[in-house]
C-alpha positions in Angstrom: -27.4 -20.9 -6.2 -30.4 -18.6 -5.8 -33.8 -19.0 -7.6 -35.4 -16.8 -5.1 -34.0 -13.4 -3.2 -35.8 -14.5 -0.1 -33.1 -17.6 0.1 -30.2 -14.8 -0.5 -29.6 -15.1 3.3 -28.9 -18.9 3.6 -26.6 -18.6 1.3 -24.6 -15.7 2.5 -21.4 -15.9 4.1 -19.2 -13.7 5.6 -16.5 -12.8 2.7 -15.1 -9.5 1.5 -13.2 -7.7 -1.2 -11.3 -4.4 -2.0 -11.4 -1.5 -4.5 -10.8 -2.9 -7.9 -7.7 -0.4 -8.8 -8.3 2.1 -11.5 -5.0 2.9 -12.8 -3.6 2.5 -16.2 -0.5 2.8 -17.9 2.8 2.4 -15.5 6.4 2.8 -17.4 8.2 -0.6 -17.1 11.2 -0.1 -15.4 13.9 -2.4 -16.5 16.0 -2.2 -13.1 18.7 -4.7 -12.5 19.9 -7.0 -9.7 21.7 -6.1 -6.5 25.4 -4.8 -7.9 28.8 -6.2 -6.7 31.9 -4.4 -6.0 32.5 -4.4 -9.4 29.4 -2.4 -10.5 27.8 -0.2 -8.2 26.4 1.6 -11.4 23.5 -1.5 -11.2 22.1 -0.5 -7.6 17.8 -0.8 -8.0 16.2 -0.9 -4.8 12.3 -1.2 -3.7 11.7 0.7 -0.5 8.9 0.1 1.4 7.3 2.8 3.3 4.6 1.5 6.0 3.4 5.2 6.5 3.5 8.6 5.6 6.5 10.7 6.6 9.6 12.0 5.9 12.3 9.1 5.5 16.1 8.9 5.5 18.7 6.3 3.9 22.3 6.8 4.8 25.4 5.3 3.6 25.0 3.0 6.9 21.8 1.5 5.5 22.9 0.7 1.9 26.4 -0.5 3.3 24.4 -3.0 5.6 22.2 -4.2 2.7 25.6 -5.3 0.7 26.3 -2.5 -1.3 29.4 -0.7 -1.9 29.2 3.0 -0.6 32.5 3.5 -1.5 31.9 3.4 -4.8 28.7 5.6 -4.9 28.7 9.2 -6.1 25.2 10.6 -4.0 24.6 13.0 -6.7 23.8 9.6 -8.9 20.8 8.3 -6.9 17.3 9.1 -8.3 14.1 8.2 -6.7 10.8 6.8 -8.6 7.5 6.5 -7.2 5.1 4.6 -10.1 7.5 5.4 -12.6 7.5 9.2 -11.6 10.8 10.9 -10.6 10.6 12.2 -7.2 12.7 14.9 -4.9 15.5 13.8 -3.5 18.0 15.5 -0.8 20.9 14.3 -1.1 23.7 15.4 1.4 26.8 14.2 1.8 30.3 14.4 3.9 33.0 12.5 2.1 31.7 8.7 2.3 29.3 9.8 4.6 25.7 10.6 2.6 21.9 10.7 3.4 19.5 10.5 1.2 15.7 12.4 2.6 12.6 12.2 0.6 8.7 12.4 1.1 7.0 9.2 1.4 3.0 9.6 0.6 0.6 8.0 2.2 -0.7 4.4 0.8 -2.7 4.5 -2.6 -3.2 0.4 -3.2 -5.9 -1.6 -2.6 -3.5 -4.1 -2.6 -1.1 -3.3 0.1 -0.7 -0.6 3.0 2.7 0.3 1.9 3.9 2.4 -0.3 6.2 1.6 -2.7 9.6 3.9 -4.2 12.7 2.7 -6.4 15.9 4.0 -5.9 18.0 3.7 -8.8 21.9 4.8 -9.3 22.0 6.2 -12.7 23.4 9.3 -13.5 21.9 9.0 -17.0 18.8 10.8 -15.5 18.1 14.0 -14.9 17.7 14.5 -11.2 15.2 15.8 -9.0 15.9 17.9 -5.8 14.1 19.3 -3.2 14.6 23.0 -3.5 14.5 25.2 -0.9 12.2 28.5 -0.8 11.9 31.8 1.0 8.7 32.8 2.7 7.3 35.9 3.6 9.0 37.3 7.2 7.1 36.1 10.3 4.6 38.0 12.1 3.6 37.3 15.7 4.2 33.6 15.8 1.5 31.4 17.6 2.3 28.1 19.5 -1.0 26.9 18.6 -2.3 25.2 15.6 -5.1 23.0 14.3 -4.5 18.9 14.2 -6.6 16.9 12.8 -6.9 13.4 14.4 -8.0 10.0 13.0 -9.5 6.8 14.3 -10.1 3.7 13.0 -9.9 -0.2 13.5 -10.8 -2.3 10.6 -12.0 -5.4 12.4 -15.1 -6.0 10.3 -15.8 -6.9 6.5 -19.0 -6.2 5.2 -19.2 -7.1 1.3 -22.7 -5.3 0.9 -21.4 -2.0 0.8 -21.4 -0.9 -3.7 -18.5 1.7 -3.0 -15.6 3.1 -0.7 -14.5 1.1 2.5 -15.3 -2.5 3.2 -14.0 -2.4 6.6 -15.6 -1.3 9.7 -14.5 -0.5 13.4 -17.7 -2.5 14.9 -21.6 -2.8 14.5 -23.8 -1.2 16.6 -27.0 -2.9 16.9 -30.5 -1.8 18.4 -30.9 -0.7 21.9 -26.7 -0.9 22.4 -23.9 1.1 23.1 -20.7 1.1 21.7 -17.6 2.7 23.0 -14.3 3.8 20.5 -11.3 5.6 21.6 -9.0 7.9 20.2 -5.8 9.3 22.1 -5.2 13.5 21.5 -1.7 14.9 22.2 -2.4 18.6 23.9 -5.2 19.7 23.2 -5.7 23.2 24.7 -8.6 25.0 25.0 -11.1 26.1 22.3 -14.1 24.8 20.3 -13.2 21.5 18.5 -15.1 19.4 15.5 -16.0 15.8 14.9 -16.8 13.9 12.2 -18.3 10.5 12.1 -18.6 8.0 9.4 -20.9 5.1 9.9 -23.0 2.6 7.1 -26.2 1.3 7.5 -26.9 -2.2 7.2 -30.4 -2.7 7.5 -33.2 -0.8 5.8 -37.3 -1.1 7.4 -40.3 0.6 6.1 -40.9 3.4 8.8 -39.3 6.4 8.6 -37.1 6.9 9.8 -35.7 3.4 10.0 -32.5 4.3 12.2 -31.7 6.7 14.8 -28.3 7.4 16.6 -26.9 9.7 19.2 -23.3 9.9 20.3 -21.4 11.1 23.5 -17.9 12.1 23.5 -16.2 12.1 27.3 -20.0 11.6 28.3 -20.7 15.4 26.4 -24.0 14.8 24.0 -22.8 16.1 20.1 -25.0 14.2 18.3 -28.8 13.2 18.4 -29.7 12.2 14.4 -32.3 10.1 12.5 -31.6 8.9 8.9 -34.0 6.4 6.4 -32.2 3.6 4.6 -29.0 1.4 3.8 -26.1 3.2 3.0 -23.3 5.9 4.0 -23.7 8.1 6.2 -21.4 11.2 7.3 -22.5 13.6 10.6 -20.5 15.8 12.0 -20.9 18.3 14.7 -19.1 21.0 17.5 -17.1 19.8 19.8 -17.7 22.2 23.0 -14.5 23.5 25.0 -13.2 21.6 27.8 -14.9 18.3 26.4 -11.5 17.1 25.0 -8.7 15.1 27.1 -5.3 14.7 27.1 -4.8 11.2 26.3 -7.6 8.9 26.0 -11.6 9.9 24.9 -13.8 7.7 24.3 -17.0 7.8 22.0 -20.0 6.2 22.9 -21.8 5.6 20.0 -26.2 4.1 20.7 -28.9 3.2 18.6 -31.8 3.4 21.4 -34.1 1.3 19.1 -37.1 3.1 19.3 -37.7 3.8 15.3 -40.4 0.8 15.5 -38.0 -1.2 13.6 -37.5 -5.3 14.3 -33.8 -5.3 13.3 -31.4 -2.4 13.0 -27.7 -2.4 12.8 -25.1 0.2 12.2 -21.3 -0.2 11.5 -19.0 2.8 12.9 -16.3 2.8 10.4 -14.1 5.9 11.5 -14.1 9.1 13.3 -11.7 12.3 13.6 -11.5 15.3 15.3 -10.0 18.1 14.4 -9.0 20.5 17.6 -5.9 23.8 18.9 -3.0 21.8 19.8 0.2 22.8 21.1 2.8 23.0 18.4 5.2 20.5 19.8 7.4 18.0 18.4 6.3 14.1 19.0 9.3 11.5 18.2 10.7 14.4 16.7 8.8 15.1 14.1 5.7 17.3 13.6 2.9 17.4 10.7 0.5 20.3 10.6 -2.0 22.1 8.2 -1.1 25.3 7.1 -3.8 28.5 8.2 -1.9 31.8 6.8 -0.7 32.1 10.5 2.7 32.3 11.2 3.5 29.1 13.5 6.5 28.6 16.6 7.1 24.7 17.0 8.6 23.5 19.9 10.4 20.3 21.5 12.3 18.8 18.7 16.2 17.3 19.1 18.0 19.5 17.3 18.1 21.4 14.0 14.7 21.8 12.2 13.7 21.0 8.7 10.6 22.3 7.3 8.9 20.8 4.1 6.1 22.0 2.5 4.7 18.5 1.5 1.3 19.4 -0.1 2.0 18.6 -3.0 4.3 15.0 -2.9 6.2 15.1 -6.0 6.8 18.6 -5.8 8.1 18.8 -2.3 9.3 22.0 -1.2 12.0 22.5 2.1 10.9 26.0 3.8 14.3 28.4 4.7 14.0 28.9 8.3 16.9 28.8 11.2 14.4 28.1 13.6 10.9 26.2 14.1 9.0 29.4 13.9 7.7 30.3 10.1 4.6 31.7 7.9 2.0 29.1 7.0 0.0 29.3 3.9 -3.6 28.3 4.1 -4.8 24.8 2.6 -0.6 23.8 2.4 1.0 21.1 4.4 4.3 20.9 6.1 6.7 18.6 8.2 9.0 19.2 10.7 11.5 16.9 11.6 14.5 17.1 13.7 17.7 15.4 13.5 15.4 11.7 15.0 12.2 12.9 13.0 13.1 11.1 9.7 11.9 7.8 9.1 13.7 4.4 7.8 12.0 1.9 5.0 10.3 -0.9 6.3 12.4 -2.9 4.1 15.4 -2.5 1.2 15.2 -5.3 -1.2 17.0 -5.6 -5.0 14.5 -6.0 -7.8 14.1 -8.8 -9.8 14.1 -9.9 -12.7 11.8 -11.6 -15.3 13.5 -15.1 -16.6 13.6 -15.2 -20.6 10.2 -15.8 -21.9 10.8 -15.4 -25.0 8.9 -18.2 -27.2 6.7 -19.3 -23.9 3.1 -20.5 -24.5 2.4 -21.2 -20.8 3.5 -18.9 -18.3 3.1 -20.0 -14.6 3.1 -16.8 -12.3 3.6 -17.2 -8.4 5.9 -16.3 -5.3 9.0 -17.6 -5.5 8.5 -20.3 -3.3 5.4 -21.8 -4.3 7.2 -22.7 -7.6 9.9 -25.5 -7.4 7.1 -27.8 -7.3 5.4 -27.0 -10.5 8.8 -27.6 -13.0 7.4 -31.6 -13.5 4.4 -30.7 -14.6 5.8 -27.7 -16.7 8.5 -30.0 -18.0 6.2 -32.1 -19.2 4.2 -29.3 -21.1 7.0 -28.0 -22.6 7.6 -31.8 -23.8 4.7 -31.8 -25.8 5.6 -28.7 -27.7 3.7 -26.3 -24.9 6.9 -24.5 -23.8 6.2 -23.8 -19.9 7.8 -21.0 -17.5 7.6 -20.3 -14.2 7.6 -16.3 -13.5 8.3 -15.7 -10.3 5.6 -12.8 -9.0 7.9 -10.1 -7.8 9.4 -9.8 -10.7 6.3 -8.9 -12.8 5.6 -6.8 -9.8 9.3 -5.1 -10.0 8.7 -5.0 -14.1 6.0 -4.3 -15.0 4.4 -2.7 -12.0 7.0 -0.8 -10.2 7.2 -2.8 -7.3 3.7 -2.7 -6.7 1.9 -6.0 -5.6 -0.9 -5.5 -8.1 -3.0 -7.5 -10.5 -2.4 -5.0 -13.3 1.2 -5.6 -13.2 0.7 -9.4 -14.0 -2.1 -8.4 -16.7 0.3 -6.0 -18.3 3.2 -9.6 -17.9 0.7 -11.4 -20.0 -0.5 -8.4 -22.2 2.9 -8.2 -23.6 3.7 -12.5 -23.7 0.6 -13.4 -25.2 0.5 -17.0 -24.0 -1.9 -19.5 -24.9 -2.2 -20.3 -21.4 -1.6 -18.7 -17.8 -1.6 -20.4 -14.7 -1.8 -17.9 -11.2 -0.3 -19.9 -8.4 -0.8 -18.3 -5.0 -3.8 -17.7 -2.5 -5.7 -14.4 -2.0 -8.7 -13.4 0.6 -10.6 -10.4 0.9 -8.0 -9.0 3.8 -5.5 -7.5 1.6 -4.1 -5.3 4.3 -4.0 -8.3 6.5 -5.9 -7.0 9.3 -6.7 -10.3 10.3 -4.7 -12.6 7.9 -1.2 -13.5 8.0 0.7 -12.5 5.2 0.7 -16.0 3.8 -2.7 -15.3 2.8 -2.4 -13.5 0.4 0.1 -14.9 -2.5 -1.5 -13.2 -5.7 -4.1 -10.8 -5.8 -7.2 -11.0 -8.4 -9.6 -8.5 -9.4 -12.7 -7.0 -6.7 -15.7 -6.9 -8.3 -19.6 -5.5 -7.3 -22.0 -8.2 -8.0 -26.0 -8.1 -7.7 -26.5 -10.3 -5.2 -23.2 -11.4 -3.1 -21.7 -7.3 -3.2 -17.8 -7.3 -3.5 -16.0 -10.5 -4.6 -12.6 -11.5 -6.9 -12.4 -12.2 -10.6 -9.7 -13.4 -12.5 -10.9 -12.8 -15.8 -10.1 -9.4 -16.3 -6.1 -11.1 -16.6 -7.5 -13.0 -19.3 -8.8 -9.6 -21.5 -5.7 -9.0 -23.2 -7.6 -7.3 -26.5 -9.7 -4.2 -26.7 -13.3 -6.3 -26.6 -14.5 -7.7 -23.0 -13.9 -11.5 -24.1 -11.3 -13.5 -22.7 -8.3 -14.1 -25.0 -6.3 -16.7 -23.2 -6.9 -19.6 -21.1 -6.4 -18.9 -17.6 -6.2 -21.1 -14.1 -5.8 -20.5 -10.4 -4.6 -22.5 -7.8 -5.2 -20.8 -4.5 -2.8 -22.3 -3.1 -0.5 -20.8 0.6 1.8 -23.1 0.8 4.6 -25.2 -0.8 3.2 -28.4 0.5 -0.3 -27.2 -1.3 1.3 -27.0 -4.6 3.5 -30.4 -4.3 0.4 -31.9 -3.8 -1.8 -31.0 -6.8 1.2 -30.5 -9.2 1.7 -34.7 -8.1 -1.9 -35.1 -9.0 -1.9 -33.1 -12.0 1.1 -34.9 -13.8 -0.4 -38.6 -13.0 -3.7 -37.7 -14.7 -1.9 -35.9 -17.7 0.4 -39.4 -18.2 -2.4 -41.5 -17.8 -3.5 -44.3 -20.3 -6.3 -45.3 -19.5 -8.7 -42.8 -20.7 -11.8 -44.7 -21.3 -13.4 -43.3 -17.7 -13.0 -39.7 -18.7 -15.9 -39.6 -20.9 -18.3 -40.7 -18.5 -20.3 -37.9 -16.9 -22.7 -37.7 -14.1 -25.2 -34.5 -13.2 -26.2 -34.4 -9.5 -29.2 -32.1 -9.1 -30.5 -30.8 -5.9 -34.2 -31.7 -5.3 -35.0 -28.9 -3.5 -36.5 -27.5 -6.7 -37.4 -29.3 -9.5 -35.5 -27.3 -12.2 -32.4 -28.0 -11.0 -33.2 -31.6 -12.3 -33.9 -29.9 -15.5 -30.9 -27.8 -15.7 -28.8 -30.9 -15.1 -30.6 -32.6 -17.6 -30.4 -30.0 -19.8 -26.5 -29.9 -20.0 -26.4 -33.6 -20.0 -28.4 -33.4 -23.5 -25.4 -31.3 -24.7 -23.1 -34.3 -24.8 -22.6 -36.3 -28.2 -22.8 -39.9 -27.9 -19.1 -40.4 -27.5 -20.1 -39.4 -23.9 -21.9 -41.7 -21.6 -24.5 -39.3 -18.8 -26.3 -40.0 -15.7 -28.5 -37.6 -13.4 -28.6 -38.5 -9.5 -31.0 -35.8 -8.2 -31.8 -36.6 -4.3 -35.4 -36.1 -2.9 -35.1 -32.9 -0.8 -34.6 -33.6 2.7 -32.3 -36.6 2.1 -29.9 -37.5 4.9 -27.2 -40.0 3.3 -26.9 -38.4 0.0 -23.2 -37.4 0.6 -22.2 -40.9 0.6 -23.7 -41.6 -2.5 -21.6 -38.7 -3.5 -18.4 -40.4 -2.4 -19.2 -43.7 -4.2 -19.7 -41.9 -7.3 -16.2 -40.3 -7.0 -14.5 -43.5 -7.0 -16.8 -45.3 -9.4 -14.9 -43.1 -11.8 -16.6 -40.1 -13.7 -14.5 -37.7 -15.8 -17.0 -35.1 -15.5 -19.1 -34.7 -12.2 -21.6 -31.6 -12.4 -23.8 -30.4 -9.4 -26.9 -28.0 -9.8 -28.4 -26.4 -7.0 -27.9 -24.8 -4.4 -24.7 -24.0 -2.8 -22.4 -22.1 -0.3 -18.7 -22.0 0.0 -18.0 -25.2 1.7 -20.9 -27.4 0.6 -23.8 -28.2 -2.0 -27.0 -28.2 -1.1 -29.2 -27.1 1.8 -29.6 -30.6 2.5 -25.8 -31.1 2.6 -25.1 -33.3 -0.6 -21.7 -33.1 -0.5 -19.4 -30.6 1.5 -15.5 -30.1 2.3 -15.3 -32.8 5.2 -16.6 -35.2 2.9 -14.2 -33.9 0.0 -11.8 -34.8 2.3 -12.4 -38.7 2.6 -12.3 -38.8 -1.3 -10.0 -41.6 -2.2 -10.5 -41.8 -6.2 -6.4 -41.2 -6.5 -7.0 -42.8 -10.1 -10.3 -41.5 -11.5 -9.6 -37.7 -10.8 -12.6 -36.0 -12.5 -13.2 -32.3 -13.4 -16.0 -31.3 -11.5 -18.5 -28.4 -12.5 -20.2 -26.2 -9.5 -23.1 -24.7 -11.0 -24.6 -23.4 -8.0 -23.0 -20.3 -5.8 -19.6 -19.5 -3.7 -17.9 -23.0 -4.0 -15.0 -21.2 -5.5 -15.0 -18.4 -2.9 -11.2 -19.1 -2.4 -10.8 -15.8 -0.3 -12.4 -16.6 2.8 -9.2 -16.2 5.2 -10.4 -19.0 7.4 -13.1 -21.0 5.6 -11.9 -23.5 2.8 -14.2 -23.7 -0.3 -15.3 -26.5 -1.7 -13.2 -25.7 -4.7 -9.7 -25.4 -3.0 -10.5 -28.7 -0.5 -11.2 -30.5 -3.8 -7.6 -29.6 -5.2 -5.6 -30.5 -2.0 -7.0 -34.0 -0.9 -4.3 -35.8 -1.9 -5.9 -39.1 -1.6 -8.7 -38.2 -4.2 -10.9 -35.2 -4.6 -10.4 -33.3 -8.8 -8.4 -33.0 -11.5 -9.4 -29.5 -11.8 -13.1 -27.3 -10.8 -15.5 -25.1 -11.9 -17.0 -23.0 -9.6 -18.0 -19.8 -8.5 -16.8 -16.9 -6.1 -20.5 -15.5 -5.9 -23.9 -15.8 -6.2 -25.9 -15.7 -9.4 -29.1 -17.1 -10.8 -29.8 -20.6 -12.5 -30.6 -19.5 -15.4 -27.3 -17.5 -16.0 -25.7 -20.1 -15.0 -26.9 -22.5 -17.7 -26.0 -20.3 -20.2 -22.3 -21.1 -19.2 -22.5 -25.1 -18.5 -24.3 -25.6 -21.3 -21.4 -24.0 -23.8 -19.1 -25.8 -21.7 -20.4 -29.1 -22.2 -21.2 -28.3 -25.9 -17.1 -27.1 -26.5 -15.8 -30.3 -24.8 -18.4 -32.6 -27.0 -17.2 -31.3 -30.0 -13.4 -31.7 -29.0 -13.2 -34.2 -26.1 -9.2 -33.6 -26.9 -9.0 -30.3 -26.7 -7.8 -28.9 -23.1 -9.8 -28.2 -20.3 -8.9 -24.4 -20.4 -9.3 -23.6 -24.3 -13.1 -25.2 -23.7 -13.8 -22.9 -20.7 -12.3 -19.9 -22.7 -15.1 -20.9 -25.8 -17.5 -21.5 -23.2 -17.0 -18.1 -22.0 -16.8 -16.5 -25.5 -20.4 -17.3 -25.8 -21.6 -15.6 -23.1 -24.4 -12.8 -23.7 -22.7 -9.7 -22.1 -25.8 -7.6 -22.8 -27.4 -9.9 -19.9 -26.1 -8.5 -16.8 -26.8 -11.8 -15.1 -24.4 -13.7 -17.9 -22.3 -11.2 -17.5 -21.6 -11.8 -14.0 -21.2 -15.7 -14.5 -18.6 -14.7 -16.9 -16.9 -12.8 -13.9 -17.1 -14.8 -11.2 -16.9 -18.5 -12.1 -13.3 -19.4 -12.6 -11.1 -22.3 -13.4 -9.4 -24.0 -10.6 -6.4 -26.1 -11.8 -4.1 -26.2 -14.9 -5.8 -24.7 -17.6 -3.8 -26.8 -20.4 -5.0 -29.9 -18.8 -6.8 -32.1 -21.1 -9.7 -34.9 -20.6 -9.0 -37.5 -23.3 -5.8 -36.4 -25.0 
């Protein structure tokens, strides 16, 4: 929690998000299973394509993924990309076939890949690649422009309000950095670079930040520039700077702008220089000029495709590498090796029958299992519960594409009263420094005021036309199946509990580094009828042994334990009240209480290798909560209240109503003309089964 901006920096860790996507409708695509030999006619496959390039399937590849080639007709095969129909070349020799297409480069936010569907259907029109006659060539050139680019995404800035999170490395006052980039023959002529860099820091003189860069020890660039922010430069690369092989960039802030503290982030740079038109692996890309080009060094027999535009791609009618470019167009040559393979062929799945579900649990495959007691036990009590395994809503309803808007769409068209997303997520999407693991089901990336990019789940919950949640909705970041066994084991005990009595005892802990957190906490206390029983432990700032008290209260047996004050992801307080190492002593097995963070980042779940406060309290399996409050970002007290206090007012006037359909009233209330509400409404979520309830 902040109450001032000049605290903004204790608070701040190191966390990071991606691009919310902007897209909208996708056509469901109701593909079926892998076929057997008895019906080939069923064959869907997702193809994953880890670059751009031209790519290749032959009746090898499908034969060694289990399907019968001898039963396909190639003219049947159609391609998708999104739900678009895209060329296919299909050629084929008797039994033998091979399917070529145009893979474009990566769109998602959400994954580096790029994602097609190949269907068998002959119920489809089909799309070929046609090919097209250009004009004779003149006196062919062996030289063409290539453009080269280079970047490492090694650091996550969240700061940044737009475009690219990820940077290659800071730069900071009075150093030097050094970048490579490797150029296949160059030959000689004038070159260009471009540079993109952001700003971190941002100082009264002017200017506040000065930079000059060397290339193969050649000065380009000597620039000043005033602020935070983007920056672009670019500049002539002199002939007989470039190498053959490796250059390296040397990138210096001298740190004579008069400023205390000034950092820059290089986030990529390319340069664009003659090359030799020769074939590398095979294969050749190149940017069209109106000159006629000759390529050289390829296996075999060339093909040519004008690929500028990706669903119209175009194959150029030429015997031989040489032909007549057209300016602003973009072609690939490949030879016989040139073509690519998918990363991966996999069937699509399919959705299990949801019809008359209330409660739909949504979550890799493998991080389900554990979940059918608890869901058992829903549907037992008239709240029919099922588990959706995540690829297929991704196969469904977003054409293979590991996306939030293809579970939103899942829950669009359901309409349950409650959803529960099972599977972690951090800030690393692409995984540049995650293992897949990590990232089990995506949310939303937001921009906030104060803590830049973070996730929100409640744009799954907007299934109407109006910005208010419609449904109650949970997360349980959970990576692993043992993660899951162990709160779905907590989670049933405290549903089949008898003993209720406990659960309407609530405590407020405020942190007495200012005094209106004591009042906030008192404040939401007061919201309680007298069926509730409250108490306020606010420690004197500067406490030492206040996390124990912390402890005790856990076991002494609270269904509700709130916290005001000050926060960060793995603790409360600046005075350390309570943080994940003790979380993970809890052993209140029996009085599991839902606890409320109203403070900032406890529930910053995407934090690749720091565990919040929020997830540490779901996996103790000793103790720790029944389910949590908290939030993935930073926002102000008062905001904040807004939220506690509805919550605390929805559960006093129905202590049996669930846990979820009080957070989703609590939320309802919120004043989205505030911006500050509104961002409480955005970024605190609801950690645990949303259908959970305390004294029911």
């Amino acid at each position: 929690m902040i109450r001032k901006l000049s605290l903004l920096v204790l608070v701040l860790f190191s966390f990071s998000a991606c691009q919310k996507s902007s897209r909208t409708s996708v056509p469901v695509l109701k593909l079926s299973p892998r076929p057997t030999a008895a019906s080939a006619a069923l064959l869907a496959l997702r193809l994953h394509l880890p670059a751009e390039a031209a790519y290749e399937l032959t009746a090898a590849d499908l034969k060694a993924a289990g399907y019968p080639v001898e039963q396909l007709s190639p003219a049947n095969f159609r391609l998708f990309w999104r739900g678009q129909p895209q060329p296919l070349q299909v050629e084929s020799a008797g039994e033998d076939f091979r399917l070529r297409f145009w893979g474009r480069s990566g769109d998602s936010a959400y994954t580096p890949e790029t994602i097609y569907i190949l269907r068998y259907d002959d119920s489809l029109p089909a799309a070929s690649i046609p090919t097209v006659e250009l004009p004779a060539v003149g006196a062919p050139s062996d030289i063409y422009t290539a453009t080269v680019h280079a970047e490492q995404n090694q650091l996550y800035a969240p700061q940044p309000a737009e475009g690219d999170h990820w940077f290659w490395q800071a730069v900071p006052a009075k150093k030097s950095q050094a970048f490579e980039i490797h150029l296949a023959q160059p030959v000689s002529g004038a070159a260009h670079l471009r540079l993109a860099l952001w700003s971190g820091t941002e100082a009264q003189q002017s200017p506040d930040h000065h930079l000059t860069v060397k290339l193969n020890g050649a000065p380009l660039l000597d620039v000043t520039w005033d602020g935070a922010g983007r920056q672009l430069f670019e500049a002539l690369i002199p002939a007989g700077v470039l190498l053959d092989g490796k250059n390296t960039l040397e990138a210096t802030l001298p740190g004579d702008t008069g400023v205390v503290a000034e950092r820059t982030y290089i986030n990529w740079w390319e340069i664009r220089y003659p090359r030799r038109a020769a074939a590398q692996n095979d294969a050749l890309a190149l940017e069209g000029n109106g000159a006629a080009v000759k390529a050289e060094g390829f296996g075999g027999a060339v093909t040519i495709w004008d690929v500028t535009v990706p669903t119209s791609t175009l194959r150029i009618a030429s015997d031989s590498a040489s032909f007549q470019t057209q300016g602003g167009h973009r072609y690939w040559l490949a030879g016989p090796q040139g073509f690519a393979k998918p990363a991966r062929l996999e069937p699509l799945v399919e959705l299990p029958d949801l019809s008359g579900a209330l409660y739909l649990a949504v979550g890799a495959a493998d991080l389900l299992p554990p979940l059918q007691p608890m869901l058992q036990e829903h549907s037992a009590h008239g709240l029919p519960a099922v588990a959706v395994p995540l690829q297929a809503v991704y196969d469904q309803f977003g054409a293979g594409y590991p996306e939030p808007e293809a579970i939103h769409r899942l829950l669009a068209q359901v309409k349950p009263q409650y959803a529960l997303l099972v599977g972690d997520y951090t800030y690393d999407p692409y995984g540049y420094t995650v293992p897949p693991e990590a990232n089990r089901l995506p949310g939303y990336f937001i921009q906030t005021t104060f803590g830049g990019q973070t996730i929100s789940d409640l744009p799954y919950a907007q299934i109407n036309e109006d910005p208010w949640p419609d449904l109650a909705l949970g997360r349980l970041p959970a990576r692993t199946p043992a993660e899951v066994t162990v709160w779905a084991r907590k989670t049933l005990a405290y549903a089949q509990q008898t003993d209720l009595a406990w659960r309407t005892r609530v405590l407020a802990i405020a942190d007495g580094q200012e005094a209106s957190f004591g009042s906030d906490a008192q404040i939401f206390l007061d919201q309680f009828s007298p069926a509730f029983s409250t108490g306020l432990y606010s420690p004197a700032a500067g406490v030492t042994d206040a996390n124990a008290k912390v402890i005790d209260y856990f076991a002494a047996g609270y269904g509700i334990i709130g916290y005001f004050g000050h926060g960060s992801i793995n603790m409360w307080g600046k005075d350390r009240i309570f943080n994940t190492e003790d979380a993970a002593k809890l052993t209140n097995g029996a009085h599991l209480p839902v606890v409320i963070n109203m403070n900032c980042l406890t529930g910053l779940f995407t934090h690749p290798k720091v565990a919040s406060l929020a997830e540490t309290l779901l996996w103790q399996e000793a103790g720790g909560a029944s389910l949590v409050m908290a939030p993935t970002s930073l926002t102000l007290p008062n905001d904040q209240a807004l939220l506690s206090g509805a919550f605390a007012e929805a559960l006093s006037a129905d202590p049996q109503a669930s846990l979820g359909q009080a957070f989703l009233a609590a939320q309802r209330k919120m004043p989205l003309e505030q911006p500050g509400a509104n961002e409480v409404l955005m970024t605190f979520l609801l950690f645990g089964d949303p259908a959970l309830a305390l004294t029911r």
